[in-house]
DRENDODO-573870 format. One line per field, with one value per residue (C-alpha): residue number from 1; residue in one letter; x, y, z. Coordinates in steps of 0.25 Angstrom, whole numbers, plus 5000, padded with zeros to 4 digits. Layout:
DRENDODO-573870
k = NUM; ...;
r = a; ...;
xx = X; ...;
yy = Y; ...;
zz = Z; ...;
//
This chain:
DRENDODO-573870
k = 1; 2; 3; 4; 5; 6; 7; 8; 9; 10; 11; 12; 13; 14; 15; 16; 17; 18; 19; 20; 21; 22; 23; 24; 25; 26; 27; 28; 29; 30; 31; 32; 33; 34; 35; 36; 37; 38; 39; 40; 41; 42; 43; 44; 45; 46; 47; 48; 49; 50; 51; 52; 53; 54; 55; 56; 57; 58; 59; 60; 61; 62; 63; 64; 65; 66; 67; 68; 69; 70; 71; 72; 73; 74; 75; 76; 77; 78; 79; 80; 81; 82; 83; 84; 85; 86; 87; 88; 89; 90; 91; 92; 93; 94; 95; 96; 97; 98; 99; 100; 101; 102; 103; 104; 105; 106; 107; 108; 109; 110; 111; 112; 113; 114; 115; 116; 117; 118; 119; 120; 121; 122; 123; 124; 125; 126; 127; 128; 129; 130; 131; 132; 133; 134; 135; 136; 137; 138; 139; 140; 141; 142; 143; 144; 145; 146; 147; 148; 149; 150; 151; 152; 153; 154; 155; 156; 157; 158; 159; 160; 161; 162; 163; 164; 165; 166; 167; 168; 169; 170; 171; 172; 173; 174; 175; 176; 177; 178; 179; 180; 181; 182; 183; 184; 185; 186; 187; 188; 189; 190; 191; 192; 193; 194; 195; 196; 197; 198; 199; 200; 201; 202; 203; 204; 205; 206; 207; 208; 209; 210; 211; 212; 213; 214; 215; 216; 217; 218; 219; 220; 221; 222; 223; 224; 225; 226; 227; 228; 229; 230; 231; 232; 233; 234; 235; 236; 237; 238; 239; 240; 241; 242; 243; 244; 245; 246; 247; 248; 249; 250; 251; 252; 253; 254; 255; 256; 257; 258; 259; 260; 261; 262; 263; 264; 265; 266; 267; 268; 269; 270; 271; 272; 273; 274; 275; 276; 277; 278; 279; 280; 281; 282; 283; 284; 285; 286; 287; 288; 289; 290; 291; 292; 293; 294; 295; 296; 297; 298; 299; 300; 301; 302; 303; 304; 305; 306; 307; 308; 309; 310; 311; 312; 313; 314; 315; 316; 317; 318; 319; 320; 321; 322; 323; 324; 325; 326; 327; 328; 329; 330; 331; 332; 333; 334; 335; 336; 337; 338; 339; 340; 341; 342; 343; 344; 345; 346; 347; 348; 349; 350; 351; 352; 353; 354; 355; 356; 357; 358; 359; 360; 361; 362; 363; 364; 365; 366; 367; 368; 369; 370; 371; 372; 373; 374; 375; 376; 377; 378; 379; 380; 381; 382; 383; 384; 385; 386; 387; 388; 389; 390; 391; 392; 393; 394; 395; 396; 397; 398; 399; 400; 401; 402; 403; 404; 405; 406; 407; 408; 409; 410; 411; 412; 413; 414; 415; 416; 417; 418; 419; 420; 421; 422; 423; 424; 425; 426; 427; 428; 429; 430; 431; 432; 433; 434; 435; 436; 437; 438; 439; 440; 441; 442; 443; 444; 445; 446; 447; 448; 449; 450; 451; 452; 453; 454; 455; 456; 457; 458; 459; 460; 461; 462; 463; 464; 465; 466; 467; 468; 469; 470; 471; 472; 473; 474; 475; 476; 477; 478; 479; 480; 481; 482; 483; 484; 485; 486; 487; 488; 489; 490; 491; 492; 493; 494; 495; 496; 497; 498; 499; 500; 501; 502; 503; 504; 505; 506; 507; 508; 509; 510; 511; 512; 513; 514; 515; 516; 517; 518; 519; 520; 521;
r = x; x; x; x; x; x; x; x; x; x; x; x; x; x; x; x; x; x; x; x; x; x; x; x; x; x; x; x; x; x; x; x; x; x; x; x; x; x; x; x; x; x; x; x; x; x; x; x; x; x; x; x; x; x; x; x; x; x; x; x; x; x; x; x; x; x; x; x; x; x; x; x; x; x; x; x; x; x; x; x; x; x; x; x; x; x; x; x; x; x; x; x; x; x; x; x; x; x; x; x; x; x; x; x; x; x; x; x; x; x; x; x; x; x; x; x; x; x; x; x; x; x; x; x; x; x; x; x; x; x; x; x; x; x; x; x; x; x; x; x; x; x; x; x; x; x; x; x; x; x; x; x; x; x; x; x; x; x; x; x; x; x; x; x; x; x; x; x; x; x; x; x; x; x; x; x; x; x; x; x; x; x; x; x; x; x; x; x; x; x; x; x; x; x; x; x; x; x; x; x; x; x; x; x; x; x; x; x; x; x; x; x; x; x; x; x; x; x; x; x; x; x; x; x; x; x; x; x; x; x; x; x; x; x; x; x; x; x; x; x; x; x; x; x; x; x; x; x; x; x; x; x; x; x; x; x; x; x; x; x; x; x; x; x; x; x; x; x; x; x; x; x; x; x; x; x; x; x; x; x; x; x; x; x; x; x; x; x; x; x; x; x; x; x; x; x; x; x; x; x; x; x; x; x; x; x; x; x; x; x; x; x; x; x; x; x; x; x; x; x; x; x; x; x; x; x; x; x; x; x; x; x; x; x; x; x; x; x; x; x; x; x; x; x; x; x; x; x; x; x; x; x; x; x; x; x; x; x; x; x; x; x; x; x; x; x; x; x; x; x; x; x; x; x; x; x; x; x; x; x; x; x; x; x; x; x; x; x; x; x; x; x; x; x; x; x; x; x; x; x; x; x; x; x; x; x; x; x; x; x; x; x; x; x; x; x; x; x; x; x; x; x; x; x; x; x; x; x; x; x; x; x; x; x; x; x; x; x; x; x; x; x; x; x; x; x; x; x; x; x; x; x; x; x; x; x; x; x; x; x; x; x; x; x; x; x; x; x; x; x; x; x; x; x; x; x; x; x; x; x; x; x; x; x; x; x; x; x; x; x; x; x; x; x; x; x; x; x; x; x; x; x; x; x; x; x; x; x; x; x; x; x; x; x; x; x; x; x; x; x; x;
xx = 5036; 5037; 5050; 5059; 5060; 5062; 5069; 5068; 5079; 5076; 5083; 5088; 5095; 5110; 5119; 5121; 5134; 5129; 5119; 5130; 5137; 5126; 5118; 5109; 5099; 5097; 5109; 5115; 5103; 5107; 5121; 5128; 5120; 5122; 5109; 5109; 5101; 5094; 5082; 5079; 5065; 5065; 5071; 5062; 5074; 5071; 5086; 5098; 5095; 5082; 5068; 5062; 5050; 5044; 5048; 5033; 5030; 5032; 5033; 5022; 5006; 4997; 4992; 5002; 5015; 5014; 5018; 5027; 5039; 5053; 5054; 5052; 5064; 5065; 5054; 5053; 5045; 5030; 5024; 5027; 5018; 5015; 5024; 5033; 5038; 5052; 5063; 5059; 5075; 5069; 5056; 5053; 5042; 5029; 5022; 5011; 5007; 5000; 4994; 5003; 5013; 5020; 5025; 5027; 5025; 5011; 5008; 5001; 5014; 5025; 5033; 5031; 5041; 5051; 5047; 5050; 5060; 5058; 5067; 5069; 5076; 5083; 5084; 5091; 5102; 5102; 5106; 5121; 5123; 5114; 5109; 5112; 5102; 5094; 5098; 5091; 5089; 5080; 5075; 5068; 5054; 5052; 5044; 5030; 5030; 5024; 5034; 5023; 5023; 5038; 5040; 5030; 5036; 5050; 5044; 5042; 5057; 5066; 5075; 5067; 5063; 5054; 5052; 5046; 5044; 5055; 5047; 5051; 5052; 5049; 5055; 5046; 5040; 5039; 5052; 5049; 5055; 5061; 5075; 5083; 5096; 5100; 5089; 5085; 5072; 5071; 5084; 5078; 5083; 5097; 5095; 5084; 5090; 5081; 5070; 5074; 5074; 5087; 5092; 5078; 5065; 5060; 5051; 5049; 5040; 5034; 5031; 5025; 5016; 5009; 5007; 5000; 4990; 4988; 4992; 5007; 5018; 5008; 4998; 4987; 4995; 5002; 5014; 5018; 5032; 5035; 5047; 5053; 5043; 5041; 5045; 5031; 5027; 5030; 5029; 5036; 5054; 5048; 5046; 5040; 5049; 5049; 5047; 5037; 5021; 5014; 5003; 5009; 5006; 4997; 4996; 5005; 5010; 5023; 5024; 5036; 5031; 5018; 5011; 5004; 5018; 5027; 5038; 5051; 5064; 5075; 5072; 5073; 5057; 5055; 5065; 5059; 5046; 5054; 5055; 5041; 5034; 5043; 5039; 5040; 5038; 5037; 5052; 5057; 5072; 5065; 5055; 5046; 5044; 5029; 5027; 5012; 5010; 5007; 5016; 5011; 5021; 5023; 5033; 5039; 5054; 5063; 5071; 5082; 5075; 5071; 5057; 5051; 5042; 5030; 5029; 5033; 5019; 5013; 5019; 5015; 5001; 4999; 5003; 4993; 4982; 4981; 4983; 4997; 4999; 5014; 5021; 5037; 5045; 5060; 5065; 5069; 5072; 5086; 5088; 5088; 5072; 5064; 5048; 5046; 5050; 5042; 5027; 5020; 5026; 5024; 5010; 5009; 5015; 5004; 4994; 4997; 4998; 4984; 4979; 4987; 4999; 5011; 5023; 5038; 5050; 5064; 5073; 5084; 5097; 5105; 5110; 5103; 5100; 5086; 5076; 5075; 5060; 5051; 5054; 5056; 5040; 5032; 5022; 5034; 5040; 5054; 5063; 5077; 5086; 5095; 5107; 5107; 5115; 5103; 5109; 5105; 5110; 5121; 5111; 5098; 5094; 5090; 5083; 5071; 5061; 5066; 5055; 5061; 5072; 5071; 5082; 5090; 5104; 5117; 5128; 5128; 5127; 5137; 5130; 5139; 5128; 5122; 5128; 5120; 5129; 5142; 5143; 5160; 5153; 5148; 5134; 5124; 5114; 5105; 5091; 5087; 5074; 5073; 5071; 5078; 5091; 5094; 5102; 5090; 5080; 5070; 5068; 5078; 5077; 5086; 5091; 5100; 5110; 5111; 5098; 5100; 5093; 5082; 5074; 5076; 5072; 5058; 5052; 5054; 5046; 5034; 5035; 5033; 5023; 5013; 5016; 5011; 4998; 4994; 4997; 4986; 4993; 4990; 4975; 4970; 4975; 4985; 4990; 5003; 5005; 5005; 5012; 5024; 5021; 5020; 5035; 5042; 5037; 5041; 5054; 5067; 5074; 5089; 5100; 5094; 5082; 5070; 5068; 5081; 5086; 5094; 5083; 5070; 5061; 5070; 5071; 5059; 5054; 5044; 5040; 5038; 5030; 5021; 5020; 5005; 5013; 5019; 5008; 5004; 5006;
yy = 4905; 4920; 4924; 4932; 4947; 4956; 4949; 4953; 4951; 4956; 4964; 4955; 4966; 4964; 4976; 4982; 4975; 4961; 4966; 4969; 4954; 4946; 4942; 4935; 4944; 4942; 4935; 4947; 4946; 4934; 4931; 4933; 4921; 4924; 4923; 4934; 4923; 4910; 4902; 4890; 4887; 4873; 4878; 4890; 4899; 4915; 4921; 4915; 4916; 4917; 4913; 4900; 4901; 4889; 4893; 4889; 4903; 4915; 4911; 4919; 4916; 4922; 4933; 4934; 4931; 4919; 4920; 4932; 4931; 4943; 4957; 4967; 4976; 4988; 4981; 4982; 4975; 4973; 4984; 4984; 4978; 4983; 4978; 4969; 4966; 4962; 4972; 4979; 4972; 4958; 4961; 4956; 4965; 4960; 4957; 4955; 4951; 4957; 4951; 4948; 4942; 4953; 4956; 4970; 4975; 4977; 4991; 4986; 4979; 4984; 4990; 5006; 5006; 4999; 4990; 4992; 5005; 5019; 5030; 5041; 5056; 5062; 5076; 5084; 5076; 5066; 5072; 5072; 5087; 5100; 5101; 5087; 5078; 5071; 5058; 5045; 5032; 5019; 5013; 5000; 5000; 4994; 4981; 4986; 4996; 5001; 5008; 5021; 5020; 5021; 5031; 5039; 5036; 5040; 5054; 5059; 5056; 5069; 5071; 5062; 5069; 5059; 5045; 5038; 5025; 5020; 5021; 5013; 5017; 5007; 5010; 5014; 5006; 4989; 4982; 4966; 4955; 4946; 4943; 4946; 4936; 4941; 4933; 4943; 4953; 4962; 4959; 4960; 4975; 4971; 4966; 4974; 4986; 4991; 4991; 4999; 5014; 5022; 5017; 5005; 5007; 5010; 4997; 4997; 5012; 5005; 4994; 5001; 5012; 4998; 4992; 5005; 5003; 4989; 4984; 4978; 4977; 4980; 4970; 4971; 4975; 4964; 4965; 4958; 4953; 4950; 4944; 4929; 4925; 4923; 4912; 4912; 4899; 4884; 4877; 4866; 4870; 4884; 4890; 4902; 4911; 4909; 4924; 4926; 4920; 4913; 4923; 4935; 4931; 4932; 4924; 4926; 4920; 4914; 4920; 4913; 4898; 4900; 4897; 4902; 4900; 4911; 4905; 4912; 4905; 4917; 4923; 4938; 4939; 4933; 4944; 4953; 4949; 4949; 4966; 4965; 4958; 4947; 4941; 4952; 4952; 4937; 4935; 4929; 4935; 4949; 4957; 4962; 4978; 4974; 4961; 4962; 4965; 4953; 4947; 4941; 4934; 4936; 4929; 4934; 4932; 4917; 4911; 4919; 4933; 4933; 4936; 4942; 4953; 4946; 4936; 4950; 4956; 4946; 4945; 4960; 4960; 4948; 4956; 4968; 4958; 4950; 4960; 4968; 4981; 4981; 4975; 4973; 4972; 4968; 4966; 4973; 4972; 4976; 4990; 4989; 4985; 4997; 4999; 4994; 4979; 4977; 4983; 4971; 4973; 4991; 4985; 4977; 4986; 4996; 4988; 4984; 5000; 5001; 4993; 5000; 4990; 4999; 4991; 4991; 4988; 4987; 4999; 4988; 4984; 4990; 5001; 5008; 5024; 5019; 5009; 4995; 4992; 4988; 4998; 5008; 5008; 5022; 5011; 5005; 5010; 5009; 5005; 5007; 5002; 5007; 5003; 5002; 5014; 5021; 5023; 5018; 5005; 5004; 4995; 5001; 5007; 5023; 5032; 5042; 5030; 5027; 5028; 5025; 5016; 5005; 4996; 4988; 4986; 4982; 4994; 5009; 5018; 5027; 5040; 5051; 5060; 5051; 5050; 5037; 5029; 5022; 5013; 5013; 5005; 4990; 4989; 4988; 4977; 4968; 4967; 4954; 4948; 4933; 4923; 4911; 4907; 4898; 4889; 4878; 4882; 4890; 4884; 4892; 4906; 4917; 4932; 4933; 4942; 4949; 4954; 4968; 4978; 4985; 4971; 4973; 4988; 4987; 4977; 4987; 4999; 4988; 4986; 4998; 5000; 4991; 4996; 5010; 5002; 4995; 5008; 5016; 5028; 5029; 5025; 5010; 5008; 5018; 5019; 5014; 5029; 5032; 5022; 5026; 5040; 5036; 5028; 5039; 5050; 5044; 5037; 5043; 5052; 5049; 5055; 5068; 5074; 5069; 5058; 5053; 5043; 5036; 5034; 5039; 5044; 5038; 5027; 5022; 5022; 5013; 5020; 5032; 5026; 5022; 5032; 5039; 5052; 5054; 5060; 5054; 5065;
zz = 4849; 4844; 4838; 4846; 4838; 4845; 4857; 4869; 4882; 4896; 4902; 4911; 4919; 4913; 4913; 4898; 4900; 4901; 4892; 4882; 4884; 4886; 4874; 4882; 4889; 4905; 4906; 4915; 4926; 4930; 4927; 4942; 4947; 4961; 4970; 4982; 4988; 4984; 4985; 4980; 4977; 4981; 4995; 4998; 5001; 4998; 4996; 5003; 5018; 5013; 5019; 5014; 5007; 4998; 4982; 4981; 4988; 4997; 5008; 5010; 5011; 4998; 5006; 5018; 5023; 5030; 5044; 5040; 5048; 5047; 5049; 5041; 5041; 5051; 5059; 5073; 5086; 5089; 5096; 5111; 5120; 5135; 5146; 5138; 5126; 5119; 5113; 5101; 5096; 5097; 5092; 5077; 5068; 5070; 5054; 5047; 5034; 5023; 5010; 4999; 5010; 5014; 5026; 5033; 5048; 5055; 5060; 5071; 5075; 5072; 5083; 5085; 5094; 5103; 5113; 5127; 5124; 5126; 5119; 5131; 5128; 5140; 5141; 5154; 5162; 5152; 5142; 5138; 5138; 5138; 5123; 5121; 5112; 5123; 5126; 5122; 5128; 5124; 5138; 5139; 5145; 5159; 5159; 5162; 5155; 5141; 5132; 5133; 5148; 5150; 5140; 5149; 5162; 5157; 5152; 5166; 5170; 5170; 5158; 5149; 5136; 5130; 5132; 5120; 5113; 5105; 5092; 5081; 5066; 5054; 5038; 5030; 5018; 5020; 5020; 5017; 5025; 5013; 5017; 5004; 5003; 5016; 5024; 5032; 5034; 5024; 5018; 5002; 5004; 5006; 4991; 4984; 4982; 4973; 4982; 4992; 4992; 4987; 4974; 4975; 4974; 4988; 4989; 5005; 5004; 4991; 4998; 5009; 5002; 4995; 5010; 5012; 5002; 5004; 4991; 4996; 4985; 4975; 4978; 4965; 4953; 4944; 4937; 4926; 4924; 4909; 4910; 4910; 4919; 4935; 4944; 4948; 4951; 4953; 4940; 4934; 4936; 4938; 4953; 4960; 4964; 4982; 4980; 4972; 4979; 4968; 4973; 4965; 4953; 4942; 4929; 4919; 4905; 4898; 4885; 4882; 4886; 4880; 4895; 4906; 4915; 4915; 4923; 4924; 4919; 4918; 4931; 4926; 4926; 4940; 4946; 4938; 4947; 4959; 4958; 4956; 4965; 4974; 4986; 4996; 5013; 5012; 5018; 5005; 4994; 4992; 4988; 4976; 4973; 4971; 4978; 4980; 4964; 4957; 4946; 4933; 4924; 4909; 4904; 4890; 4890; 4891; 4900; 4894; 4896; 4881; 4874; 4862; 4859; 4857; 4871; 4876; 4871; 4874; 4890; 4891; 4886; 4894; 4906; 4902; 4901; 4912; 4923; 4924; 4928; 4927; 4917; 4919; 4908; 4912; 4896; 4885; 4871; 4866; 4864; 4847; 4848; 4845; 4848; 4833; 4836; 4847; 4845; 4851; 4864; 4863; 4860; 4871; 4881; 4876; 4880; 4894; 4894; 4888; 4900; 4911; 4913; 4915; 4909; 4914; 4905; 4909; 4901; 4898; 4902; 4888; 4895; 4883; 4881; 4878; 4885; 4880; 4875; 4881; 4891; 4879; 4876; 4881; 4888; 4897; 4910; 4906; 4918; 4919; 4930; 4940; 4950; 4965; 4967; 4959; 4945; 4933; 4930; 4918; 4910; 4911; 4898; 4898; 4890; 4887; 4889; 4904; 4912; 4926; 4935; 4943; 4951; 4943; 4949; 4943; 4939; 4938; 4925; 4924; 4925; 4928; 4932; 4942; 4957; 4959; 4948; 4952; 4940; 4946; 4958; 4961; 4956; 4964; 4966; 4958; 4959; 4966; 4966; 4968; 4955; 4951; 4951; 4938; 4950; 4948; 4935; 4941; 4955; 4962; 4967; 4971; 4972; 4960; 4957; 4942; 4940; 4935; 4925; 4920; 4921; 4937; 4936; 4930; 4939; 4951; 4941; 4938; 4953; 4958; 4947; 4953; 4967; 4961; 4957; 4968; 4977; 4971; 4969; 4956; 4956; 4955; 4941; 4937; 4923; 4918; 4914; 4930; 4936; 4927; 4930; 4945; 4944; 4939; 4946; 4958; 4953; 4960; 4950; 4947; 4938; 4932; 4937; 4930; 4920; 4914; 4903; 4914; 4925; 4919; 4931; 4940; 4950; 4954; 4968; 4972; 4985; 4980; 4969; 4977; 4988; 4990; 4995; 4980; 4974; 4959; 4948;
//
């Protein structure tokens, strides 16, 4: 076994507090133990409320939802029929499914407007009083007749100003189905914070501009995850996370055990994974940024979130090799390790450049004036994290090299300059993603609270990365060079204008990353 020199801790998304007190690294991620909803694997259960679905899969067929049931948020009835019909109240969305076992709405079904109701303006006598806005009434359509042919017999009566359809508007972007811990439709948003628009994101329009395309969720770009493995598959005490389909994977290696099984066995690298590319429209716990992306794991750190530079060059070349386009790095090495003590891992994150990976590194969790390596390198997108109210988080390190933010959660900075910081405040949310729970080895699944930091942030940022990719935007194989550029030039700018030590570009936007409109420059 290689000798540990330099170590390396992840990040493990402890505040520079815990940081501080806690010599063991990723103790902080983990160390509030509460689920916002369980699930055992054994049982099938998604989050608590949640809907079953075997630990042994999705739920969800290969290629399809299998006989896709729940709405889909903001969703209405099925187009009206002639002479009949029930009320657009009681009426469910009519879906259908795609390949990669998403579900979303059908053009061709979903409702355009109200069934058996008629929106009427009255002008004249009707109207409250000489000048008045004219009044408005909602009038149910006689049996017998169409909504078109009552809106045209009640266009002839005096006083009537128009006589339409009540026509019926839908959100924009895709919102997926997949209950959250609140068991019902859609109820992931009530928990993901950081990828909904404001201070998140903006996942539903990202979402939606791949549908567009027909490459949903990233469908044809892998991302390696080098971390402490994936709760990818059944094997032995290990299981597949129930939200991850054992389709979404490609091969991958355990550098630390030597083999071609790179279980996970802390449970920061399978939430990591979560971010990327969870199980999403297939009505189970939430939802992955780029869930049609394919996930190869490389395993390079221990159970205790620990491993050294040389399985961590390794992990990385691996990941160049054997097909990655994004690489996520959600460690980093203490702040006293400089470029000189690590060459084999520059080396190696030169070469996944050199054959047009782009690599993502977490800026650490030090609360530093500088960013952590590996994130540090020129030939990394440093990632730093920020705070559901929209500042940067009191951890996240900061510098020259910060390249841009992502969500991260826990507390504020205090930064008196920036209205968005209210470090006197509660803090704001966590980042959930479904991973084990520790309550039973490796068998049993949940939403855990605790899991903050940079670690958190840079899985949203190799994400988005691969959304970029399969959109086309940027050619069929763009550079690691463009999609950076492409990132921040559409990230949201926050504190001083223009690029700054505390948020780099600024926030990154998924939606507006990958929307055709915004020209490339």
């Amino acid at each position: 076994m290689p000798s540990r020199s330099p170590l390396l801790s992840t990040l493990l998304c402890a505040t520079a507090l815990a940081a501080a007190m806690a010599p063991v690294a990723m103790a902080g991620e983990t160390a509030r133990g509460v689920n916002a909803g369980g699930a055992s694997a054994a049982s099938a259960g998604a989050a608590a409320g949640g809907t079953g679905a075997a630990a042994g899969g999705t739920g969800a067929a290969a290629n399809g939802v299998a006989g896709g049931a729940g709405a889909a948020a903001g969703g209405t009835g099925a187009a009206e029929a002639s002479g009949g019909g029930a009320g657009a109240s009681s009426t469910a969305a009519a879906l259908a499914g795609i390949s990669g076992g998403v579900v979303l709405p059908s053009e061709a079904t979903r409702e355009r407007y109200r069934a058996r109701q008629v929106v009427v303006r009255y002008g004249g006598a009707h109207a409250s009083s000489a000048g008045a806005v004219p009044k408005t009434r909602v009038l149910r359509v006689p049996r017998g007749l169409t909504v078109a042919q009552y809106a045209q017999k009640l266009r002839t009566r005096p006083g009537v100003l128009s006589a339409t359809a009540n026509y019926v508007a839908h959100i924009s972007g895709w919102v997926p189905p997949d209950p959250g811990s609140a068991g019902i439709p859609a109820g992931w948003s009530q928990l993901q914070w950081n990828f909904m628009p404001e201070t998140g994101v903006d996942a539903p329009d990202a979402w939606q501009h791949l549908l567009d395309v027909g490459r949903p969720g990233g469908a044809g770009v892998t991302v390696a995850v080098v971390d402490t493995g994936i709760a990818y598959a059944n094997r032995g005490r290990f299981k597949r996370s129930p939200d991850f389909s054992q389709y979404r994977f490609v091969r991958g290696w355990d550098f630390v055990g030597g083999d071609p099984y790179p279980n996970d066995d802390n449970g920061h690298g399978t939430h990591v994974a979560g971010t990327i590319a969870e199980g999403t429209g297939n009505n189970i716990a939430l939802t992955g940024l780029a869930f049609g992306a394919k996930l190869m794991p490389v395993k390079v750190l221990d159970r205790d979130g620990e491993g050294d530079s040389a399985r961590i060059a390794q992990g990385i070349r691996y990941a160049a090799d054997h097909g990655a386009k994004i690489i996520n790095l959600s460690f980093e090495f203490p702040t006293d390790i400089t470029r000189s003590q690590i060459p084999n891992i520059l080396d190696a994150i030169r070469h996944a450049k050199a054959k047009g990976v782009l690599v993502v590194g977490a800026s650490g969790n030090a609360a530093a004036a500088a960013v952590a390596y590996p994130a540090r390198s020129g030939d990394v997108l440093s990632v730093g994290a920020t705070t559901q109210h929209g500042c940067q988080a009191d951890y996240s390190n900061e510098g020259t090299d910060l390249d841009i933010v992502a969500p991260g959660g826990g507390v504020d900075n205090a930064l008196d300059d920036d209205p968005n910081c209210r470090p006197s405040e509660p803090a704001g949310m966590d980042i959930f993603q479904m991973t084990f729970t520790h309550t039973n080895g490796y068998r049993r699944f949940g939403l855990p609270t605790g899991f903050i930091g940079t670690s958190m942030a840079a899985p949203h940022v190799a994400a988005t990365a691969a959304l970029v990719v399969a959109s086309g935007i940027l050619g069929p194989d763009p550079t690691p060079d463009a999609i950076e550029r492409r990132l921040e030039q559409t990230a949201r700018d926050l504190g001083p204008p223009g690029k700054d030590p505390h948020y780099g570009a600024g926030l990154l936007n998924a939606a507006a990353a990958t929307d055709p409109a915004i020209p490339v420059t």
